[in-house]
NUTORMI-998948 format. One record per atom (N, C-alpha, C): residue number from 1; residue in three letters; x, z, y; atom name. Coordinates in steps of 0.05 Angstrom, whole numbers, m for minus. Last residue first. Layout:
REM residues N
NUM Ala X Z Y CA
...
REM end
This chain:
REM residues 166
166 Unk m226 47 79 N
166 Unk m238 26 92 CA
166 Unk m255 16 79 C
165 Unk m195 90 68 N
165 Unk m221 91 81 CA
165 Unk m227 76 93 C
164 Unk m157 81 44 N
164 Unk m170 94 24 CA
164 Unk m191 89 41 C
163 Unk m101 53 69 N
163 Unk m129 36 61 CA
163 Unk m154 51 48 C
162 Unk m62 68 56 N
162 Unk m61 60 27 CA
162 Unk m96 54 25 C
161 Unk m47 96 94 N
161 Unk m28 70 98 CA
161 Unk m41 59 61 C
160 Unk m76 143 99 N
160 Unk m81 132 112 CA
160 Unk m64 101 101 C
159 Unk m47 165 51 N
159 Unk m75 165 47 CA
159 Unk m85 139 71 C
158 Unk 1 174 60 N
158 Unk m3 161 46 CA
158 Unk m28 148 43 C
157 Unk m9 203 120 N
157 Unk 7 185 116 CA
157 Unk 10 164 93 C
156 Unk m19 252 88 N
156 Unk m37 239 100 CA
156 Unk m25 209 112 C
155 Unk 23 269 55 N
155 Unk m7 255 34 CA
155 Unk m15 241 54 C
154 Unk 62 278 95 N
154 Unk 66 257 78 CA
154 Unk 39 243 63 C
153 Unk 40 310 122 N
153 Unk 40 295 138 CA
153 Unk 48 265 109 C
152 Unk 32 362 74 N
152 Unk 11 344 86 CA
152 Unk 13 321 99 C
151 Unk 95 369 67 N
151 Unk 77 349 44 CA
151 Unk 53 337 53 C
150 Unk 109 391 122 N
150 Unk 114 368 122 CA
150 Unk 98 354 90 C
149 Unk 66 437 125 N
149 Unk 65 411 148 CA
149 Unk 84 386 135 C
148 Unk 95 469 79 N
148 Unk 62 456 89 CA
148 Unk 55 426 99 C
147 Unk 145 475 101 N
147 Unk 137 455 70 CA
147 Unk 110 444 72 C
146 Unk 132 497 148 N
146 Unk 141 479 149 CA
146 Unk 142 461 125 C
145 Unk 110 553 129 N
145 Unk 89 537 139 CA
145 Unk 100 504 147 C
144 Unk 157 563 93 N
144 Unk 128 569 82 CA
144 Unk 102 539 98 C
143 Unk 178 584 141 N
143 Unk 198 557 123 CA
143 Unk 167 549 107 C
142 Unk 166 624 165 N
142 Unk 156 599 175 CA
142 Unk 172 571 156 C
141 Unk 132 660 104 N
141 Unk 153 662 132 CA
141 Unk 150 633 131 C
140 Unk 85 681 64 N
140 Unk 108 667 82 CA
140 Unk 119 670 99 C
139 Unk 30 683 64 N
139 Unk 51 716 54 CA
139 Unk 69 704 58 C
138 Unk 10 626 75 N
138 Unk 2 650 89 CA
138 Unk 25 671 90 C
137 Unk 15 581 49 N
137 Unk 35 602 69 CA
137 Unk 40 618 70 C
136 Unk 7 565 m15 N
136 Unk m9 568 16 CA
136 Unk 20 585 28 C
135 Unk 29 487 m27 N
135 Unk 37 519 m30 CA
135 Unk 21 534 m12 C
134 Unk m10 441 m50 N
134 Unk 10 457 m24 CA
134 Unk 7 476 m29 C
133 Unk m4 416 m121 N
133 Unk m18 437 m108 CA
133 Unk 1 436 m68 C
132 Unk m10 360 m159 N
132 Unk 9 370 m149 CA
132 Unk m1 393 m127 C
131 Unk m33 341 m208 N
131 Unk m40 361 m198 CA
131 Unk m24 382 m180 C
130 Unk m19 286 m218 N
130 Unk 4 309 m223 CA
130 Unk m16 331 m218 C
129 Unk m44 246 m211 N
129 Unk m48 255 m230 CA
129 Unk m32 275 m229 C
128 Unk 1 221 m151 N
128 Unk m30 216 m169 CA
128 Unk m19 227 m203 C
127 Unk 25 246 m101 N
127 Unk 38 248 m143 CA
127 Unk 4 242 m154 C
126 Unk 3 232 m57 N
126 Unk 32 227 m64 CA
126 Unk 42 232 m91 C
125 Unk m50 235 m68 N
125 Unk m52 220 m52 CA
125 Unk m13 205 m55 C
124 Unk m53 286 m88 N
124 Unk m54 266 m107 CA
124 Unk m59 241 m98 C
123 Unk m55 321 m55 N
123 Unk m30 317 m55 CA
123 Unk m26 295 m85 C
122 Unk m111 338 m45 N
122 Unk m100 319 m25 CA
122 Unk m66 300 m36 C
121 Unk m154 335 m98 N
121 Unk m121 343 m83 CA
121 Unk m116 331 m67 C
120 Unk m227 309 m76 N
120 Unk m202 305 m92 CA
120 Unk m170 323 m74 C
119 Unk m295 295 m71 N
119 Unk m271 317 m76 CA
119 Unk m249 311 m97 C
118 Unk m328 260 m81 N
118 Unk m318 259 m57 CA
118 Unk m298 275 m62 C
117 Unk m351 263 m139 N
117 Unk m335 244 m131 CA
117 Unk m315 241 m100 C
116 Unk m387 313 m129 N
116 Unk m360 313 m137 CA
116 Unk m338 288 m134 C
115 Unk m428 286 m112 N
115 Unk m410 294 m89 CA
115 Unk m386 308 m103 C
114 Unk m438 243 m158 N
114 Unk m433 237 m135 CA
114 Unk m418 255 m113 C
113 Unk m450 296 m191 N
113 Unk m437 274 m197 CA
113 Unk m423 253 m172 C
112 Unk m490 337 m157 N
112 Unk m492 318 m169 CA
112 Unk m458 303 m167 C
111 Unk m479 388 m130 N
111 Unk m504 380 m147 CA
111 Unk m506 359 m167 C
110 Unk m427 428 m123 N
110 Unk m436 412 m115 CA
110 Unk m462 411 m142 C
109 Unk m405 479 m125 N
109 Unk m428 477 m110 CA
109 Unk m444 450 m107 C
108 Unk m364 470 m162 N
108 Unk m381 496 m167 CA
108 Unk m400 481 m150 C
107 Unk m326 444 m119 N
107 Unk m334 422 m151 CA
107 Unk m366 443 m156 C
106 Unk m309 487 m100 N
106 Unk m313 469 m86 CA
106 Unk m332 452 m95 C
105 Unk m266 509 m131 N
105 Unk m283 525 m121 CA
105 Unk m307 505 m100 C
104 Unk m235 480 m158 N
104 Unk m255 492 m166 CA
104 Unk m275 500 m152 C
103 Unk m211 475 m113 N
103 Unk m226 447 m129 CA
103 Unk m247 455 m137 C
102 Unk m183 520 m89 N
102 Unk m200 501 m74 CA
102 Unk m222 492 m89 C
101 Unk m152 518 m153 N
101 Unk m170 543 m149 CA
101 Unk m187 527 m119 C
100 Unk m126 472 m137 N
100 Unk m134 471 m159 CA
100 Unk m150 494 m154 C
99 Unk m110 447 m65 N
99 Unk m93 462 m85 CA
99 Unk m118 459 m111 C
98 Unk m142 433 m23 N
98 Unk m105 434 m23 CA
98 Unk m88 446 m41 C
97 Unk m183 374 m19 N
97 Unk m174 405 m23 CA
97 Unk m137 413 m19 C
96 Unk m215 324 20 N
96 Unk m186 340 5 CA
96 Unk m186 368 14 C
95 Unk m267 300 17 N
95 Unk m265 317 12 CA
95 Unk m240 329 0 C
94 Unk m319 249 48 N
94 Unk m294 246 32 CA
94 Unk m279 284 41 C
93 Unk m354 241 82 N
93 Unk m349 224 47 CA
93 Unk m325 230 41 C
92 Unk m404 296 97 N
92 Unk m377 284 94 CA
92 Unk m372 263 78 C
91 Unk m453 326 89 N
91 Unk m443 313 135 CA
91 Unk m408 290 112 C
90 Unk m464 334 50 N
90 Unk m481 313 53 CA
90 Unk m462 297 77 C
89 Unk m432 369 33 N
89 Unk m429 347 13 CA
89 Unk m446 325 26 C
88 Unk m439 412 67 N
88 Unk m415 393 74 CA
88 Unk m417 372 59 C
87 Unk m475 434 49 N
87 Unk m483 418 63 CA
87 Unk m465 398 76 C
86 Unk m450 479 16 N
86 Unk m466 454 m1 CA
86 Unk m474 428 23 C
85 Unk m393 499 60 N
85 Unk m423 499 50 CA
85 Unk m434 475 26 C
84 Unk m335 533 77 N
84 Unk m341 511 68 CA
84 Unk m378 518 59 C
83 Unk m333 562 142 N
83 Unk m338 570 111 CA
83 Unk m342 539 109 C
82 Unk m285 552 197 N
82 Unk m318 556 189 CA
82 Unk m314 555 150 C
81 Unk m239 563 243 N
81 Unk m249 562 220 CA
81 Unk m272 566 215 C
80 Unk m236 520 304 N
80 Unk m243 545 293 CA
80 Unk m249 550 261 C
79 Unk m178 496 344 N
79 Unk m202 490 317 CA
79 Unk m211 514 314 C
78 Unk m147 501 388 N
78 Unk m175 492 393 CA
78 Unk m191 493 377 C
77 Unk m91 483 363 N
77 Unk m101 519 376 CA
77 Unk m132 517 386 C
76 Unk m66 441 353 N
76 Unk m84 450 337 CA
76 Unk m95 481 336 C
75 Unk m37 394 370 N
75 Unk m41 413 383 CA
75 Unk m71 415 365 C
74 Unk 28 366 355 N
74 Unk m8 357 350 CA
74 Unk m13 395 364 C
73 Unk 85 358 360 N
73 Unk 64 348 380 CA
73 Unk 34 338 365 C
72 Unk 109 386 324 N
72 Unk 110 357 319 CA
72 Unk 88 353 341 C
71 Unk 107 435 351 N
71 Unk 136 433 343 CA
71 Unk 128 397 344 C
70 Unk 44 447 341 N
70 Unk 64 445 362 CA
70 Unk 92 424 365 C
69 Unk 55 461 285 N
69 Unk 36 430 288 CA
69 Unk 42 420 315 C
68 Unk 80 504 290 N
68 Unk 85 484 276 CA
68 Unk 79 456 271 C
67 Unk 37 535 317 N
67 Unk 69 526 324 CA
67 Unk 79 509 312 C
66 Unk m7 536 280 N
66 Unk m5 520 310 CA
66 Unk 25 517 321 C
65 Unk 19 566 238 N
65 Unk 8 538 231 CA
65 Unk 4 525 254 C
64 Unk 36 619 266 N
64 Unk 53 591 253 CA
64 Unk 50 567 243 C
63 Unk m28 630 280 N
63 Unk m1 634 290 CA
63 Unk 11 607 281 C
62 Unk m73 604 237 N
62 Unk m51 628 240 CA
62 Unk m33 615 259 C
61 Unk m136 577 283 N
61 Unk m113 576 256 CA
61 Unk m89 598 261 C
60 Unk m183 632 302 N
60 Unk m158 604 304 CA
60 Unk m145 603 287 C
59 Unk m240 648 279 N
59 Unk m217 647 286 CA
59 Unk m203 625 293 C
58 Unk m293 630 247 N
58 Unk m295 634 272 CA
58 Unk m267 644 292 C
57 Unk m283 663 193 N
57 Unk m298 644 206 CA
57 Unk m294 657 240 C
56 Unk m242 692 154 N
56 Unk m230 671 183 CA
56 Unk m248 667 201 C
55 Unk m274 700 101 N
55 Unk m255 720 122 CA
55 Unk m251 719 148 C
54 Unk m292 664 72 N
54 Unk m311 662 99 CA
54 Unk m294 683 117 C
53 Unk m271 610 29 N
53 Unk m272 640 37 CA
53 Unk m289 645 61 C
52 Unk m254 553 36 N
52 Unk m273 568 12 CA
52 Unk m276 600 14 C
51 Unk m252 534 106 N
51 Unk m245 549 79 CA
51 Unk m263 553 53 C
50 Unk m251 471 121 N
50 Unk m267 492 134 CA
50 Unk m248 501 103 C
49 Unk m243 415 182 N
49 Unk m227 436 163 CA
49 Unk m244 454 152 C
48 Unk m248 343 200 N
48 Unk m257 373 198 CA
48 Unk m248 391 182 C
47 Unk m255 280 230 N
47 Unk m240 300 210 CA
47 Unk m245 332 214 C
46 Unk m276 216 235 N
46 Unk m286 253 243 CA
46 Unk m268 259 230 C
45 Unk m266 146 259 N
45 Unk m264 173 237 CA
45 Unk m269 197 260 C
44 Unk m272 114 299 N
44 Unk m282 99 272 CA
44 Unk m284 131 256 C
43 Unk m254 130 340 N
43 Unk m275 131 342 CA
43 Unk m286 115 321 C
42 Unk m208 163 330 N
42 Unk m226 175 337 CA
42 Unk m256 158 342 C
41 Unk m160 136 291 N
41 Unk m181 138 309 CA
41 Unk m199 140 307 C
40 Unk m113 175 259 N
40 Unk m136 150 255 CA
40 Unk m149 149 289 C
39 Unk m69 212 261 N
39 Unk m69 185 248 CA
39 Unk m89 167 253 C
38 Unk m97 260 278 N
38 Unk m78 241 298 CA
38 Unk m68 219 287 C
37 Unk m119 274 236 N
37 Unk m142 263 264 CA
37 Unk m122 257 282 C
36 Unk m82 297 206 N
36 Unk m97 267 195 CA
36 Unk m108 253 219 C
35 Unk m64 343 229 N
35 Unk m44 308 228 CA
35 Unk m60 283 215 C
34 Unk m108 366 239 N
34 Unk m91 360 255 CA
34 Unk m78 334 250 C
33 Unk m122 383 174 N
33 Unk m141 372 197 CA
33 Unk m123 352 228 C
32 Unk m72 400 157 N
32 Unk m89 377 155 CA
32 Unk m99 365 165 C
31 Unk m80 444 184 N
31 Unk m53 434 189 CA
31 Unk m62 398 186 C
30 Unk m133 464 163 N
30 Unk m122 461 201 CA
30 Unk m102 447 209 C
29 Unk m106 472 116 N
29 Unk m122 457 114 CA
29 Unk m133 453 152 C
28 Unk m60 524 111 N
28 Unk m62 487 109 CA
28 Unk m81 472 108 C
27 Unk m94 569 144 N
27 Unk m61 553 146 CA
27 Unk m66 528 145 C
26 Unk m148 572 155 N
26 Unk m130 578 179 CA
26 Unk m102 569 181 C
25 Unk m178 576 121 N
25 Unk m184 548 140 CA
25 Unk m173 560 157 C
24 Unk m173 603 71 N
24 Unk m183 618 91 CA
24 Unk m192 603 108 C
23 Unk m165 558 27 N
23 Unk m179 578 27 CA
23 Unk m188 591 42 C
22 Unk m183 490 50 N
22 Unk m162 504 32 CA
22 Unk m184 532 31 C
21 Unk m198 421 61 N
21 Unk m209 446 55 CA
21 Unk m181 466 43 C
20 Unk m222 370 102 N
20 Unk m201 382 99 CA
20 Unk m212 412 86 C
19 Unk m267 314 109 N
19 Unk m269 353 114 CA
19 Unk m241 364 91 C
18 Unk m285 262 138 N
18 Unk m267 270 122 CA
18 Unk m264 305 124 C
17 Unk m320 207 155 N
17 Unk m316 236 160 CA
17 Unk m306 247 140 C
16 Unk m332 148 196 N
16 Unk m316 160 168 CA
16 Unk m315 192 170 C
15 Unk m384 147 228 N
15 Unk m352 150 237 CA
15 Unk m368 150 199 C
14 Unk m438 109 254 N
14 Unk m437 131 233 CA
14 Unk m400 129 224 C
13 Unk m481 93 293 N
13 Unk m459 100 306 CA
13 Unk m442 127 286 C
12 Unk m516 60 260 N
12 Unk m500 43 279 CA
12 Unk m479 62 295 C
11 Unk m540 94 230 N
11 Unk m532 71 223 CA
11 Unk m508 53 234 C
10 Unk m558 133 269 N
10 Unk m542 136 244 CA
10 Unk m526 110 236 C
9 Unk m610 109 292 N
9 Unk m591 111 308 CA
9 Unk m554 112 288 C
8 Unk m657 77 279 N
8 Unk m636 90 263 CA
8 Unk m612 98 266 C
7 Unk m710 83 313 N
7 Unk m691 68 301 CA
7 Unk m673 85 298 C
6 Unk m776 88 303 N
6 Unk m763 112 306 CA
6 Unk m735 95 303 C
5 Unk m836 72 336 N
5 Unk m808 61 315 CA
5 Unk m789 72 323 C
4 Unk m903 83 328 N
4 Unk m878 65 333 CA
4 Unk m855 67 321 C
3 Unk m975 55 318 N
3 Unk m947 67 300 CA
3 Unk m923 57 325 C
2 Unk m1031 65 352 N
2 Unk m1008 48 337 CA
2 Unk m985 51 333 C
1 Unk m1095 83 321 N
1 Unk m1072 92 337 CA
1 Unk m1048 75 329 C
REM end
């Protein structure tokens, strides 16, 4: 019987994929999601959000985190939160958290050395080594979700202009 040939489709049509993480996946890590995937294009990069909690799954980001992403013209009322998984270590290369309890929580699942390597603060993108955290919102008022949006727009902004994903 003669063999055929399964080709590698992967290979040839494989984006950069980047998974945005915080706790619920409804404030800052949607916010993330948003202003990073309007930095790059869509058809070299993926970007994705999900929580270390499962509370959200399947919601819209809060209220004030779409108005606010509004306000700067990204429209981020379309995402749905999903739970972070062990399987994210495989779909992603690359892994910003948004705070130190995230890290942890995140670092826990992985297997090997390598997918810890993908996970890093986002905000050590603008204070390398600081362990600089985004505040979460949430118990906030909208000044809360505006410090958000604007330190993310800055890491991602850094992140992007500093070549990380080339």
């Amino acid at each position: 019987m003669a063999g055929f040939f399964i080709p590698n489709f992967k290979k040839h049509s494989l984006k950069t994929k980047i998974l945005m993480v915080c706790l619920g996946n409804i404030c800052r890590s949607p916010l993330a999601h948003g202003i990073l995937e309007n930095m790059l294009d869509s058809n070299k990069f993926e970007v994705q959000s999900a929580g270390t909690g499962a509370w959200h799954v399947g919601n819209k980001p809060d209220p004030r985190s779409i108005e606010v992403a509004a306000k700067n013209n990204i429209d981020i009322s379309r995402q749905r939160a999903k739970q972070f998984s062990t399987y994210d270590f495989e779909i992603y290369d690359f892994i910003f958290v948004m705070d130190k309890s995230n890290f942890r929580d995140v670092i826990k699942l992985a297997k090997t050395p390598q997918e810890i390597e993908k996970v890093s603060l986002i905000l050590d993108s603008t204070h390398p080594g600081q362990d600089k955290e985004v505040p979460d919102p949430y118990y906030g008022g909208e000044h809360g979700f505006k410090q958000a949006y604007d330190l993310l727009y800055k890491a991602c902004e850094k992140i992007v202009s500093s070549g990380s994903f080339s």
